[in-house]
N, C-alpha and C positions, 0 to 999 in steps of 0.2 A: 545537442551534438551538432560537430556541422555535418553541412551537405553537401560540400567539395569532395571529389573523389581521392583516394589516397594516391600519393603521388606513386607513378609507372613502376618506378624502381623495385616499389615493396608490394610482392601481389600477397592479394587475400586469401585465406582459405574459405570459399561458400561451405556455408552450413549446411547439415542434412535438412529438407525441408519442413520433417518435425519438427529440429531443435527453432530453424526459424521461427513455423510457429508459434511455439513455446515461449522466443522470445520476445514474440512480436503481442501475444497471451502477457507474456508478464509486464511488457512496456505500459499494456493499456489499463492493466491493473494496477498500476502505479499512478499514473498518470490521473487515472480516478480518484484514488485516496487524497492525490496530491489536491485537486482540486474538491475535494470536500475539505480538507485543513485550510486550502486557502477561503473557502462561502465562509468559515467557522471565523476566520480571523479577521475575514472583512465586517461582518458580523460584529463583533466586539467591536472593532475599531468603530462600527456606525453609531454603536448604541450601548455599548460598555460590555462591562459584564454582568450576567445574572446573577440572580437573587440567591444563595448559598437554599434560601428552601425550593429553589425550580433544579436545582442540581441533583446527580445520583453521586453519591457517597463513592468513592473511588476504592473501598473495602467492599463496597457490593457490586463494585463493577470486576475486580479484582477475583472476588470469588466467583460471578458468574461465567468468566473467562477460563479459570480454572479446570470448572464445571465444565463446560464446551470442551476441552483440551483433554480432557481425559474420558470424556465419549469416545473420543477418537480412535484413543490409543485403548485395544483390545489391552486384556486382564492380565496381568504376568504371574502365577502361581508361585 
């Protein structure tokens, strides 16, 4: 994003100082991800791709996510 101020005309509304937070929380947890995708892709481009037997199965990755996901979410009768 840039980092010019918006021009005088159009004021901003400041956020509540949580949602800041918050967003300032979700910037950097992106920003994280984003730079493990990008080690991962420089990675391959150094040295190719792996061996199909160093890999996990994308059906076991799949389920184990699943699994995670509905930990989460309490039981619905």
């Amino acid at each position: 994003m840039s980092e010019q101020p918006a021009p005088a005309d159009h004021a901003r509304q400041q956020l509540e100082p949580a949602a800041a937070d918050a967003a300032r929380a979700y910037a950097a947890r992106t920003r994280e991800s984003a730079d493990r995708l990008a080690a991962v892709l420089e990675d391959i481009a150094a040295n190719g791709l792996p061996s199909a037997e160093d890999c996990t199965p994308w059906e076991e990755l799949r389920e184990a996510q699943l699994a995670r996901l509905a930990a989460q979410r309490p039981a619905v009768a």
